[in-house]
C-alpha positions, 0 to 999 in steps of 0.5 A: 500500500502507497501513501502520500502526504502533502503539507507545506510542514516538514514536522507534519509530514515526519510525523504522518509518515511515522505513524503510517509506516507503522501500519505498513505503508510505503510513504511518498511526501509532497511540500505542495499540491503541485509537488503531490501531482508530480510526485504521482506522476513519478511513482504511479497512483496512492492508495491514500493521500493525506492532504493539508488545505493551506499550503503555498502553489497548490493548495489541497483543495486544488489538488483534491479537484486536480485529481477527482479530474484525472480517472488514473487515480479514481481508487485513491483515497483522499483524508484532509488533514487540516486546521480549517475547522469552519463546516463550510470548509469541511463540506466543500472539501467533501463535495470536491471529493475528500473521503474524510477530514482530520482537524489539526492538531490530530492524534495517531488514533484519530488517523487510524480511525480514519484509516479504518472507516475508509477500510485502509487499515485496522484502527 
């Protein structure tokens, strides 16, 4: 299983792909949107990607539309992973096509939960 983890912060991302990698996944990190689409193009499509809002170049909500666009990647789960907390954004996220959304600051229980509601891995 392949994951991808997009966040502008290095600290975010070390800390996802830990608690990914635990449960068995290989991780692929972007800084950016546009970097994750890159990235995808380079190493094939993601189970999972793990997606931060605000972000610089591209933010994950572009991305979300970017790759809801593109049938390659129609299997590929999308969990927002984000401090926008407002219903409004977690509604539009889900509308362009996340799959779930984790508020910031999150807990490894909290992914893995999402994990299991998504049938990726067992929380």
């Amino acid at each position: 299983m392949r994951a991808l983890v997009i966040d502008d912060s290095a600290a975010v991302r070390t800390i996802l792909k830990r608690i990914l990698t635990e449960c068995g996944f290989e991780v692929v990190e972007a800084a950016d949107g546009r970097l994750a689409l890159d990235r995808l193009r380079e190493v094939g499509s993601a189970d999972i990607a793990l997606v931060d809002w605000n972000m610089p170049v591209m933010d994950g909500f572009d991305f979300i539309r970017a790759v809801r666009a593109d049938h390659a990647h129609d299997g590929m789960r999308l969990m927002m992973v984000t401090t926008e907390t407002e219903i409004a954004q977690v509604a539009k996220a889900l509308e362009a096509g996340a799959n779930e959304y984790v508020m910031k600051p999150f807990t490894k229980d909290m992914i893995l939960e999402k994990l299991s509601l998504m049938g990726i891995a067992h929380a």
